[in-house]
C-alpha positions in Angstrom: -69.8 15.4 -5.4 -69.2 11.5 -4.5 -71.3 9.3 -2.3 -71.2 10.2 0.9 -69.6 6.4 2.5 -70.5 5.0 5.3 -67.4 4.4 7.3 -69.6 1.9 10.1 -70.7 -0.3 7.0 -67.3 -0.4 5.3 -65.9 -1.6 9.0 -68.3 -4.6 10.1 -67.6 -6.0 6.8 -64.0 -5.9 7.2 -64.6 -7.4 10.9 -63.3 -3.9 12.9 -65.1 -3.5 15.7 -67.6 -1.0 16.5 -68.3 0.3 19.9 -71.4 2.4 20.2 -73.6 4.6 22.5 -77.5 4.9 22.2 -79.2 8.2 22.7 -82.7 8.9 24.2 -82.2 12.9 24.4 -83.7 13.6 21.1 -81.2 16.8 21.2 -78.9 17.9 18.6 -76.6 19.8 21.2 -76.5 16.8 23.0 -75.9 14.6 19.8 -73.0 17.1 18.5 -71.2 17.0 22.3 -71.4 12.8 22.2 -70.7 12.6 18.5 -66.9 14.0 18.9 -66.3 11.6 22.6 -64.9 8.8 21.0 -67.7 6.2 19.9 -67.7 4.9 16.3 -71.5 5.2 16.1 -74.4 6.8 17.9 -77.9 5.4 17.7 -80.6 7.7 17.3 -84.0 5.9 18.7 -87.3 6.6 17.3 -88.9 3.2 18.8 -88.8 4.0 22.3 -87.6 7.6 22.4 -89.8 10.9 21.6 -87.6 11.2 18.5 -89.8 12.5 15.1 -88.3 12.6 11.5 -87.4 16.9 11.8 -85.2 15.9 15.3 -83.7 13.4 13.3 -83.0 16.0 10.8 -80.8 18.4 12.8 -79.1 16.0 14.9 -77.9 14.5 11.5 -76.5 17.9 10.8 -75.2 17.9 14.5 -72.6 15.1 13.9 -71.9 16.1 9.9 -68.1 16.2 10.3 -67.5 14.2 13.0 -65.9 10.6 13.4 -69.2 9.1 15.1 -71.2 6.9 12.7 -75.5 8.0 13.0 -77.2 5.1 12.9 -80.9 5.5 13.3 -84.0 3.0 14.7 -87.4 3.4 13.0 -90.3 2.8 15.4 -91.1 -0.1 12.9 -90.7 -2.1 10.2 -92.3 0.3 7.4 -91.9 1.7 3.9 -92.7 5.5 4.5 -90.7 5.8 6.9 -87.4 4.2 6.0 -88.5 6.5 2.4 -88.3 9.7 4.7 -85.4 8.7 7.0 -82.8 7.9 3.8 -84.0 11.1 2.2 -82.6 12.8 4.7 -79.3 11.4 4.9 -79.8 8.3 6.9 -77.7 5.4 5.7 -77.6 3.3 9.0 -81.0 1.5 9.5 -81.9 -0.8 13.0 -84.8 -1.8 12.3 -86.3 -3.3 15.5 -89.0 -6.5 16.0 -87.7 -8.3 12.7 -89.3 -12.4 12.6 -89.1 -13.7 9.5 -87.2 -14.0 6.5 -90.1 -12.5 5.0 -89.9 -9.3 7.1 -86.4 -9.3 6.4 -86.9 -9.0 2.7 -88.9 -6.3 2.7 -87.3 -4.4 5.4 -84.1 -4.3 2.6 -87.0 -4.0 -0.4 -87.6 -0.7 1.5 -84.2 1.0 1.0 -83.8 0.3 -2.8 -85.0 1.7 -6.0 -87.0 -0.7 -8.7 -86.3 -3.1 -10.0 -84.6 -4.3 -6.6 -87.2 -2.7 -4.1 -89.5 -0.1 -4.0 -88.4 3.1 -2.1 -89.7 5.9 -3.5 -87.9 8.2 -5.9 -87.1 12.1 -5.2 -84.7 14.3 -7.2 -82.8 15.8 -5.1 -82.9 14.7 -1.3 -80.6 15.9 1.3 -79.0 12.7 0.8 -77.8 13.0 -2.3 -76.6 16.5 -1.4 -79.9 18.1 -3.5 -78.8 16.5 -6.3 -75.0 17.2 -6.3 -74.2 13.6 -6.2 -74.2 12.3 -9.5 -75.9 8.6 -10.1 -76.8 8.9 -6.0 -80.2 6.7 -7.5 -78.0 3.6 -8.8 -75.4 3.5 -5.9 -76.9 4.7 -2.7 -77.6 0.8 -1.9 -73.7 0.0 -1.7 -73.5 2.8 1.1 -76.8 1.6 2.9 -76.1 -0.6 6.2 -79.7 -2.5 7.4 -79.3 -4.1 10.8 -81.9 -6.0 11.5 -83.2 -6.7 15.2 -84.0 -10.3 17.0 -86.1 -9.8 19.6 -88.7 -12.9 19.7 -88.7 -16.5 20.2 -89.8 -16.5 16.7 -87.1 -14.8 15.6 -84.4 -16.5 17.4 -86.3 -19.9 14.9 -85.9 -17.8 12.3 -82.9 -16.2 12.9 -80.3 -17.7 10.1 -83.0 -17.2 7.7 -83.1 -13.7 8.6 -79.5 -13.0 7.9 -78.8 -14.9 5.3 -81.1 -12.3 3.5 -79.3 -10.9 0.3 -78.7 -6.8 1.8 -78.8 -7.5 5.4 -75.7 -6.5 6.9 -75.6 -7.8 10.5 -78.3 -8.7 13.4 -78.6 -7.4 16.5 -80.0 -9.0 19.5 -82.3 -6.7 21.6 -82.0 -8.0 25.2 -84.8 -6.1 26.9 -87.7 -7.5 24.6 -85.7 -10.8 24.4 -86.1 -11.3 28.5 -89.6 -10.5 27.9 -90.4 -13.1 25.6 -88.2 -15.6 27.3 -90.5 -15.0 30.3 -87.9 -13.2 32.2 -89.3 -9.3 31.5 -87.0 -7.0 33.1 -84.1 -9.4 33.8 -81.6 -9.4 30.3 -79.1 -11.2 33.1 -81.2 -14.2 33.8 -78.6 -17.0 32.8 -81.1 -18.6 30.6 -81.6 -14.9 28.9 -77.5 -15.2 28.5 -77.4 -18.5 27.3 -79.3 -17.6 24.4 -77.9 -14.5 23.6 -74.3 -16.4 23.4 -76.1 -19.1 21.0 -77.6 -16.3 19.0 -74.2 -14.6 18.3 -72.2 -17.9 17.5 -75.1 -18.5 14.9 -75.4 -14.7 13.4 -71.0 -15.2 13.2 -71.9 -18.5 10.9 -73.4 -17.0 8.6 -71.2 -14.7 8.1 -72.7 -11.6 9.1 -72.3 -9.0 12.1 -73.7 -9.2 15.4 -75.0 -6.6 17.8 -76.0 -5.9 21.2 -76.9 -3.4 23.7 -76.0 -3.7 27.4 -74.9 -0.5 30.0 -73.0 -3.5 31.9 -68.9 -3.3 30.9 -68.5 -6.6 32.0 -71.1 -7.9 29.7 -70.2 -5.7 26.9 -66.5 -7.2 27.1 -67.7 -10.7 27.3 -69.9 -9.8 23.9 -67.3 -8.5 22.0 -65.0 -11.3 23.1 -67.7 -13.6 21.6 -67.3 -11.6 18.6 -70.1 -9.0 18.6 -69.1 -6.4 15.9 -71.3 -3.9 16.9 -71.7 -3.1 20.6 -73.7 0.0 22.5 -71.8 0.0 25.7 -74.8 2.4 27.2 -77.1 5.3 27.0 -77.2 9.3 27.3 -80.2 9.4 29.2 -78.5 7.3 31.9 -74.8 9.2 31.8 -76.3 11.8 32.4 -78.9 10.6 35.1 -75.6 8.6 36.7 -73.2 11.4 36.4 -75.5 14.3 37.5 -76.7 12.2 40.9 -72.9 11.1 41.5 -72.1 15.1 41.4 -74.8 16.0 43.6 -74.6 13.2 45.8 -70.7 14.0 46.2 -72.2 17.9 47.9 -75.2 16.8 49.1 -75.1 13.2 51.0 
């Protein structure tokens, strides 16, 4: 069998954009229903969501065959984990609270085989279709995407060091934590919270490498991809639902 390819990687680097939805749900009937409604990718969270590595598992097998992208945040930046979550299939990493070039490193050390990292070696993962995909060991990096979160004041310093690490595919700015530590906690629309993001994304763009971002406002999102964010999540499942479902009820029951 070939290497499975990772159509979302294989896009950013051509510069196609990629518009995206992030899901909470941590259900694999709810991941098959959204992975066949349009988006290129769907982001599976583990950081803030009640996700663990067997509900990855089957919502994985939910989208297998469908055009939407799985792209999955580890709660952190850390080597069993990102071993367990590629094993499985996973070749789409966010890896959230990234602040150094340092950090950076090893987040991509963490998805490759020695001599050029240290993930740990298994036979015949699910990833490598138990062992059907000849030489999956010494070509699974070309089909691994790591997107690397800025989050921090001290990784907005940091943050052309951070992509201008060898394997690092794009950076994505996360605007909740961002507010936070630009004293603003709550508010991702405070103009100086917007200011920066706009700076960050001009700088991720000169150095060559895709940006990201997260925002449930379609005015926002448009303005972001006009900046030239590769890589947007234009909202949530948790809230589609919660904003759909009250509409609907609200609509019989003023």
């Amino acid at each position: 069998m070939d290497m499975p390819i990772n159509h979302f990687k294989h896009a950013i680097q051509s510069g196609q954009k990629q518009i995206g939805l992030w899901s909470h749900l941590c259900s694999n009937i709810s991941t098959e229903i959204l992975a066949h409604c349009g988006f290129d990718w769907l982001l599976l969270d583990m950081e803030h969501s009640p996700n663990d590595l067997s509900e990855i598992l089957v919502q994985l097998q939910a989208m297998k065959g469908s055009p939407t992208t799985p792209i999955v945040r580890p709660p952190w930046n850390e080597m069993v984990t990102f071993k367990r979550l590629l094993d499985v299939g996973v070749q789409t990493l966010l890896v959230p609270y990234i602040q150094t070039e340092e950090e950076a490193r090893q987040a991509v050390s963490y998805t490759r085989y020695p001599p050029h990292g240290v993930r740990g070696y298994a036979g015949a993962p699910r990833a490598s279709h138990y062992g059907r995909v000849k030489g999956y060991a010494h070509h699974s990096s070309e089909e691994i995407c790591m997107l690397l979160q800025v989050e921090t004041v001290l990784g907005l310093q940091n943050i052309e060091a951070i992509a201008n690490v060898e394997g690092v595919d794009g950076v994505f700015i996360g605007p909740g934590d961002l507010s936070a530590a630009l004293g603003h906690l709550g508010n991702p629309k405070h103009p100086d919270v917007l200011k920066v993001i706009d700076e960050s994304i001009a700088r991720i763009r000169a150095c060559g490498k895709a940006a990201g971002i997260l925002t449930g406002d379609e005015v926002l999102a448009k303005h972001y991809v006009e900046q030239g964010c590769l890589f947007v999540a234009v909202g949530a499942d948790q809230n589609v639902l919660r904003d759909s479902a009250t509409a609907l009820a609200g609509r019989f029951k003023p």
